[in-house]
MIBA-186445 format. One line per field, with one value per residue (C-alpha): residue in three letters; x negated, z negated, y. Coordinates in steps of 0.02 Angstrom, whole numbers. Layout:
<kevexs>
aa [ALA,...]
x [X,...]
z [Z,...]
y [Y,...]
</kevexs>
This chain:
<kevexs>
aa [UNK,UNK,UNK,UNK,UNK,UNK,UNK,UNK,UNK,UNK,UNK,UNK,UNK,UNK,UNK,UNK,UNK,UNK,UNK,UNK,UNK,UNK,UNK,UNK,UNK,UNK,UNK,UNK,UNK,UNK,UNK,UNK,UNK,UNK,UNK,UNK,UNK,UNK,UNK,UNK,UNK,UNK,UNK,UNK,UNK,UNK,UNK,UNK,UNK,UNK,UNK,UNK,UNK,UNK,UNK,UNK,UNK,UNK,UNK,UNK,UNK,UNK,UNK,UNK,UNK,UNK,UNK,UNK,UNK,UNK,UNK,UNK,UNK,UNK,UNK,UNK,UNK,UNK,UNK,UNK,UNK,UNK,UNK,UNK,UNK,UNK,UNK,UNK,UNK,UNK,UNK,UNK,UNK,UNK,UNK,UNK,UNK,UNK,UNK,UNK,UNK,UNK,UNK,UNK,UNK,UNK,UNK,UNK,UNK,UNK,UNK,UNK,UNK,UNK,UNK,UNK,UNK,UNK,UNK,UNK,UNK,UNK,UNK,UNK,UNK,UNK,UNK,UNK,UNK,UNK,UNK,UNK,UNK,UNK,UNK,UNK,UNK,UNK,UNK,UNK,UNK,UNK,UNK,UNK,UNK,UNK,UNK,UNK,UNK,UNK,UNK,UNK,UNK,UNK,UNK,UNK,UNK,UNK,UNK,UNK,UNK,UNK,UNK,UNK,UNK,UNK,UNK,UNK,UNK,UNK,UNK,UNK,UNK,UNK,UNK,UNK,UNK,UNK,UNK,UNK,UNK,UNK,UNK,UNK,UNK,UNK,UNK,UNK,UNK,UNK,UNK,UNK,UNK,UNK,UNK,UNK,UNK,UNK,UNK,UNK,UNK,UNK,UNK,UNK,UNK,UNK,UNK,UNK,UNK,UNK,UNK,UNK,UNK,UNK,UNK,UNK,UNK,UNK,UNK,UNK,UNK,UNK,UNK,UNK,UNK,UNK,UNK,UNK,UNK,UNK,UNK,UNK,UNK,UNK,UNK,UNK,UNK,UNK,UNK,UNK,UNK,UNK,UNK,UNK,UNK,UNK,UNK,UNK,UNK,UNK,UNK,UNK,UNK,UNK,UNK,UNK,UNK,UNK,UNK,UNK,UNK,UNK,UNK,UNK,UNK,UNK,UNK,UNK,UNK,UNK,UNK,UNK,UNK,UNK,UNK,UNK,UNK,UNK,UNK,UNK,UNK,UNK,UNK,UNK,UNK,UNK,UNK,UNK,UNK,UNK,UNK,UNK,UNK,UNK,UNK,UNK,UNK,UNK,UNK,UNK,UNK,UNK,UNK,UNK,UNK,UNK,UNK,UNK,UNK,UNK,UNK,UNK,UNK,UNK,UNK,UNK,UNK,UNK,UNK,UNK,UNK,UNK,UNK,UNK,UNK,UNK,UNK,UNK,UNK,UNK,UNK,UNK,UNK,UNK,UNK,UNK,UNK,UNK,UNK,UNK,UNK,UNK,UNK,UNK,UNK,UNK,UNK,UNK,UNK,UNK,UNK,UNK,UNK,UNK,UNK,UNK,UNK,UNK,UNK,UNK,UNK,UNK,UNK,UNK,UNK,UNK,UNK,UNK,UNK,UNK,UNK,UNK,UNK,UNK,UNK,UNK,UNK,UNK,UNK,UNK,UNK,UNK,UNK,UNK,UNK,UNK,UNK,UNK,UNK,UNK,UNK,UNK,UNK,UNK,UNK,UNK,UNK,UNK,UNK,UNK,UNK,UNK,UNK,UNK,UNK,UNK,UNK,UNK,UNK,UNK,UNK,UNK,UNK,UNK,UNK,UNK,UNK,UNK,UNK,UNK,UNK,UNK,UNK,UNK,UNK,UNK,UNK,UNK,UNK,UNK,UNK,UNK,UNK,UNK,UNK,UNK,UNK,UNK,UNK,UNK,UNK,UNK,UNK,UNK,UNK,UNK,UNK,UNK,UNK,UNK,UNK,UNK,UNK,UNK,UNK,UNK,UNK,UNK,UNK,UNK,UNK]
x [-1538,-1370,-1332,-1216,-1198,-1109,-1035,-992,-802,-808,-941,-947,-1133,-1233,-1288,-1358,-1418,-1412,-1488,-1343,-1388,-1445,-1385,-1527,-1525,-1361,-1391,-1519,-1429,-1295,-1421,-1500,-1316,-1286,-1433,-1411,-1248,-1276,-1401,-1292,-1141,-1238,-1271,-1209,-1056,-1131,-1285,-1153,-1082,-1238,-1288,-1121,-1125,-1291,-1215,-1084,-1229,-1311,-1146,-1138,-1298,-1300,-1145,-1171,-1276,-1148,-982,-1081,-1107,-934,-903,-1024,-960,-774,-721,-656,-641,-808,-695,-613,-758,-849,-682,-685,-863,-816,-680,-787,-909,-759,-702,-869,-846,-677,-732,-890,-780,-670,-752,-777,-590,-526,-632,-612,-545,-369,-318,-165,-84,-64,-102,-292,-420,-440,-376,-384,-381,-562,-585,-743,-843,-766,-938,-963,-826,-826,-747,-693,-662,-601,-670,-544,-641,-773,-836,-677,-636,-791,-808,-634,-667,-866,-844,-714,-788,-969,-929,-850,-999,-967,-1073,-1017,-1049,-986,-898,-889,-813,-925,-917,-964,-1119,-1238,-1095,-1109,-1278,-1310,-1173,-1299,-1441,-1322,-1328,-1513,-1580,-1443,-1555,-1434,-1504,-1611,-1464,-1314,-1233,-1251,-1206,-1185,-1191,-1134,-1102,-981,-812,-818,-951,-824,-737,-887,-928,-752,-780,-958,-960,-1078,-913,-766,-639,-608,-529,-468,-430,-344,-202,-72,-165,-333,-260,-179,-311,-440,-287,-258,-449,-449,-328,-394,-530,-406,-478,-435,-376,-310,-229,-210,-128,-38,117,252,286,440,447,627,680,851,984,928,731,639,596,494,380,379,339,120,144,236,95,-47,58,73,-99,-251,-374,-299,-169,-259,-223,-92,-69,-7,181,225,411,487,674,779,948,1063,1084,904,848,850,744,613,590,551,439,336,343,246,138,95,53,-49,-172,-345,-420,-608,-783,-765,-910,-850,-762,-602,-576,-411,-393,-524,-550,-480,-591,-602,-568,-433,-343,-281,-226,-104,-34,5,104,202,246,268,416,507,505,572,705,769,657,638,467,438,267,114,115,-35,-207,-328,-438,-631,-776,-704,-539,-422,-257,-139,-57,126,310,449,630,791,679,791,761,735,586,419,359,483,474,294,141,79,-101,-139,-68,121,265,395,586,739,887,1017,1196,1158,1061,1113,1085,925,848,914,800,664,679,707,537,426,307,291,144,218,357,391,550,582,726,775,856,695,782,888,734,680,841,864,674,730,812,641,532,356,198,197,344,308,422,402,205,112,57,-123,-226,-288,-413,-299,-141,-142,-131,-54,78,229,320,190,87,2,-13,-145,-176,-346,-396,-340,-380,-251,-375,-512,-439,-396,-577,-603,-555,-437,-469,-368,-486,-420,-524,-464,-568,-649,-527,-571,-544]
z [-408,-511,-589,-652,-830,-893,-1071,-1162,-1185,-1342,-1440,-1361,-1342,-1169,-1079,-917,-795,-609,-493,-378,-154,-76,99,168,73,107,301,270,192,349,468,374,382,541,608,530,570,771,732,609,735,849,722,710,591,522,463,410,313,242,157,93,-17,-82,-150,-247,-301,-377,-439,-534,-576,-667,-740,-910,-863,-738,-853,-1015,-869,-840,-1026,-1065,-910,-912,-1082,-1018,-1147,-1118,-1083,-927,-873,-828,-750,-631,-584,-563,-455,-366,-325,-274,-164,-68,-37,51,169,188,222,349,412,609,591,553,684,833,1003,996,1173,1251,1409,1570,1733,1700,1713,1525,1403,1233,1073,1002,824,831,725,683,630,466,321,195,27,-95,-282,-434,-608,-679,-608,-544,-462,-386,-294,-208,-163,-105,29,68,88,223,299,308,366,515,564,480,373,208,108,-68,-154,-339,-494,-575,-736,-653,-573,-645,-576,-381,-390,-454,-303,-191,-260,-260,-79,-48,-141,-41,112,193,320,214,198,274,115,8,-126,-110,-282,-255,-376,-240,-210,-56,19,32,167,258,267,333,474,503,666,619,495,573,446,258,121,-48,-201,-331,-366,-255,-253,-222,-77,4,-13,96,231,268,295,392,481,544,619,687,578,522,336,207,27,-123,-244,-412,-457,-595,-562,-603,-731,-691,-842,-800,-927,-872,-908,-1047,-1151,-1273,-1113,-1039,-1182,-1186,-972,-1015,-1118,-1019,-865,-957,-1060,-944,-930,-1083,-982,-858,-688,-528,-540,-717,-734,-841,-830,-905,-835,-951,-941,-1108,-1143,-1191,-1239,-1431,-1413,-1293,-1383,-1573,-1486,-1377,-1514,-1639,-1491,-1446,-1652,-1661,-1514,-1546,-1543,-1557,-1483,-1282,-1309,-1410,-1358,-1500,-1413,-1332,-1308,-1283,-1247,-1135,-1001,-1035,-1166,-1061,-1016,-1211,-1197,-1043,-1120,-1283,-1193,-1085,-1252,-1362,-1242,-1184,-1395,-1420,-1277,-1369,-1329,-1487,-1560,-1594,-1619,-1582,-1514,-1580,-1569,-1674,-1782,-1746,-1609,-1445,-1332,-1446,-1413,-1507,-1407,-1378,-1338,-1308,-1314,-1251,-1105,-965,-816,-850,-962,-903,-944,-817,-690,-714,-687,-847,-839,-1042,-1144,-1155,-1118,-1066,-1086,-999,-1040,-884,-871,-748,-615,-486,-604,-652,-464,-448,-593,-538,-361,-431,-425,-326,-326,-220,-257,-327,-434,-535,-560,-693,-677,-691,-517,-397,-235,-328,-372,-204,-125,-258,-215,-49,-139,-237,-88,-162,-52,-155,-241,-374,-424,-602,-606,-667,-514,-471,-316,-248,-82,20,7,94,-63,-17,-63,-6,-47,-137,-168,-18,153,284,167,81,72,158,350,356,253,363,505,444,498,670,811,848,1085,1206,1344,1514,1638,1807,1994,2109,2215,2416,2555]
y [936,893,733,634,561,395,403,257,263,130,261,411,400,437,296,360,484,494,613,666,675,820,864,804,651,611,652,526,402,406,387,230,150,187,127,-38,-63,-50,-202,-293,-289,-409,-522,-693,-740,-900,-785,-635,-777,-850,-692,-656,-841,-772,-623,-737,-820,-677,-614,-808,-801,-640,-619,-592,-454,-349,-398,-310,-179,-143,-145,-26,81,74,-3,-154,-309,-411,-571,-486,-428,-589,-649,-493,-546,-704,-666,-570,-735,-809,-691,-682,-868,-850,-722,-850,-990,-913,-769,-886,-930,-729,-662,-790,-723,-770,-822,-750,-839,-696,-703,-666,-815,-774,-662,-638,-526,-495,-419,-327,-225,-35,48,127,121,252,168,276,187,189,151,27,-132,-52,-205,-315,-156,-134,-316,-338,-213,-241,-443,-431,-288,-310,-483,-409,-337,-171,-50,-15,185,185,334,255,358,445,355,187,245,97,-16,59,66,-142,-180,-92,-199,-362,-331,-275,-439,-563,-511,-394,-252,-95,23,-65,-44,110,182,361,484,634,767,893,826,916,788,669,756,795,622,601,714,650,561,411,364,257,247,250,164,220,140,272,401,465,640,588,472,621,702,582,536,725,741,588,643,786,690,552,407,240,233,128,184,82,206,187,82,62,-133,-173,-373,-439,-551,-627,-684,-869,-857,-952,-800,-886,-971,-788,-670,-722,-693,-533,-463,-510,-425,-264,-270,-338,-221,-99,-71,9,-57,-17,-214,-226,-234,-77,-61,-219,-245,-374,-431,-369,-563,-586,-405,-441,-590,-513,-374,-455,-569,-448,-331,-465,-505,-338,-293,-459,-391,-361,-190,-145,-161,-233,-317,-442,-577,-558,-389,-403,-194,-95,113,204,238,434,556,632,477,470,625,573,426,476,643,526,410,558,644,478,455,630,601,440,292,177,148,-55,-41,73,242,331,373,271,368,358,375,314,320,207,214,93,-57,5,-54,56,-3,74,140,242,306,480,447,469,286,246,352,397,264,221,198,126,1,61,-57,-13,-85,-65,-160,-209,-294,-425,-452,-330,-209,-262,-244,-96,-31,-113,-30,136,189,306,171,-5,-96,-276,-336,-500,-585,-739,-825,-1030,-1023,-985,-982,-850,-745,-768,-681,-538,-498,-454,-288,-224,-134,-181,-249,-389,-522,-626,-777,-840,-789,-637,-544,-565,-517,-657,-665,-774,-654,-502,-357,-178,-59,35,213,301,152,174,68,-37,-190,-304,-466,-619,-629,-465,-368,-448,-349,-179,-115,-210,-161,-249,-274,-331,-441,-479,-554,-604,-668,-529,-480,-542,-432]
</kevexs>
């Protein structure tokens, strides 16, 4: 049987091995979900939702132990890591919380004695995830969905194995059904599309790049199944002539940085007005050079590995040719010598839009900046991307902001604030960024079925 094998990015060094599902055993495993979804459906929200705080308990409980997890796994500073546990927890409680309101019949005045819409349970969702926080992404889509009455199978990356499999156990210990959630590792990309096409699977959603999200909606397609994508992005940070750059420039490079740099959220293409250019870029460029690179699991760290070998490779290519087709170096842009997947915190000035840090998703910790004359100009950049995930605009005059948002196409628009996911706003993309959205009671509904109910007298002869 094959397996699969976690690697500390930090080190280098081998951390685990996992025995990979046979055909049979995965037959097995869909069967076991399956089964205890057509039980869970029936069972009562309040109870759905009782199990549900447990699991944030747990998370709380325990979250020293799954942050130096994700550490190990993925790289990510040790700091962040609690808070995406945390979030997690938190998360869990606002499905708990308003799981009975989300899912109650809304009533619908016809000419029936009653009618309503119904969100019921869709069956089994396939989730497909990434590695970049290997536990946030899973939650975000098992809390609302499981809630709902669904059943849950996990695709995880590869390299955050240990991470799927302590979600499953999260989930096994809060008292949920034997098998209603599982993790699935498999070692043959082409199980993922059988599991597609398996009957006992309603729908799927994926969390990753364009390709690998074209890849699971043609399959899906081909067996006429729900999905949703969450794919890359380039967001777009607006800085008008009017913002405080001094008050911005910390928000700026905790947009950009979080996570090494490593996230669809982060703001990576940094859009400032000519009248404040200078000033942004010697403060973000003594910000950037003050950041803190080394071990994740310590709590100084500030930028830790990339999460694979390769991925250094990538970034430094895309930094190398915008440099060699006339983008200024302020600070960075370079390996870093040693074990691990260092790569050196970077800004890049006098950014345009042929370069691939624009017009590419950079997935490390590059920033990218692009001067504009005025505002209309500045939107414009921002919108000229193949990506839509979210975009941020700073500016004194909010109501401003709030119209000149209207001309960025992005899922999300943020105001004077770093853009965040947060459970209580619906969180999606557009263009290439994907579609169907997460979280809040939008998310909530993506995998019910959502049932029109009319009921009217017995006719009498």
């Amino acid at each position: 049987m094959s397996s699969i094998t976690t690697v500390n990015p930090a080190t280098g060094e081998k951390l685990a091995e996992y025995p990979g599902l046979d055909e049979a055993g995965l037959d097995a495993a869909l069967q076991q979900t399956a089964d205890a979804q057509k039980q869970w459906r029936t069972t009562d929200i309040a109870h759905r939702a009782s199990l549900l705080r447990k699991v944030a308990g747990i998370l709380r409980d325990e979250v020293e132990d799954h942050a130096r997890l994700i550490s190990l796994e993925m790289g990510k500073p040790i700091t962040e890591a609690r808070a995406e546990v945390l979030k997690c927890a938190v998360t869990c409680d606002y499905y708990a919380d308003h799981a009975a309101e989300f899912l109650a019949n809304k009533e619908v005045k016809t000419e029936a004695v009653t009618s309503f819409v119904a969100y019921e349970p869709i069956g089994v969702v396939l989730a497909v995830m990434p590695w970049n926080f290997p536990y946030w992404q899973v939650i975000r889509f098992a809390a609302p969905a499981l809630t709902s009455g669904n059943g849950g199978l996990l695709k995880h990356a590869s390299n955050v194995t240990g991470a799927a499999l302590a979600i499953e156990s999260i989930f096994e210990r809060a008292g949920y059904p034997t098998g209603l959630f599982r993790t699935l590792v498999l070692t043959k990309h082409s199980m993922v599309n059988d599991i597609i096409a398996d009957d006992r699977v309603a729908a799927v959603t994926l969390t990753g790049s364009e390709s690998a999200g074209a890849q699971v909606a043609e399959a899906a397609g081909r067996a006429l199944k729900k999905t949703v994508l969450e794919l890359g992005g380039s967001d777009p940070f607006v800085i008008l002539g009017d913002a405080d750059v001094p008050a911005i420039t910390p928000l700026a490079v905790r947009a950009r940085f979080v996570n090494t740099g490593q996230s669809c959220l982060c703001a990576k293409r940094f859009v400032v007005d000519a009248s404040v250019i200078a000033d942004f870029e010697t403060r973000v460029g003594e910000a950037v050079a003050a950041l803190t690179v080394g071990d994740p699991l310590s709590d100084e760290t500030k930028i830790g590995p990339l999460a694979k070998p390769s991925f250094v490779d990538d970034i430094d290519k895309q930094v190398q040719e915008s440099l060699a087709m006339g983008a200024r170096l302020m600070t960075g842009g370079h390996r870093i010598d040693g074990p691990g997947n260092y790569y050196a915190p970077t800004v890049l000035a006098d950014v345009t839009r042929d370069m691939p840090v624009f017009n590419q998703e950079t997935f490390g910790p590059v920033m990218a900046i692009v001067k504009a004359y005025g505002a209309r100009e500045a939107i414009e950049l921002a919108d000229a991307s193949q990506y839509g995930l979210a975009a941020s605009i700073w500016t004194a005059d909010m109501n401003a902001g709030l119209e000149l948002g209207k001309g960025i196409n992005s899922g999300a628009l943020f105001i004077n604030g770093v853009v965040v996911s947060d459970p209580r706003l619906p969180f999606g993309g557009v263009k290439l960024s994907g579609y169907g959205r997460e979280l809040s009671i939008e998310g909530m509904h993506e995998f019910t079925n959502i049932r029109a109910v009319w009921a009217g007298a017995m006719p009498r002869s």
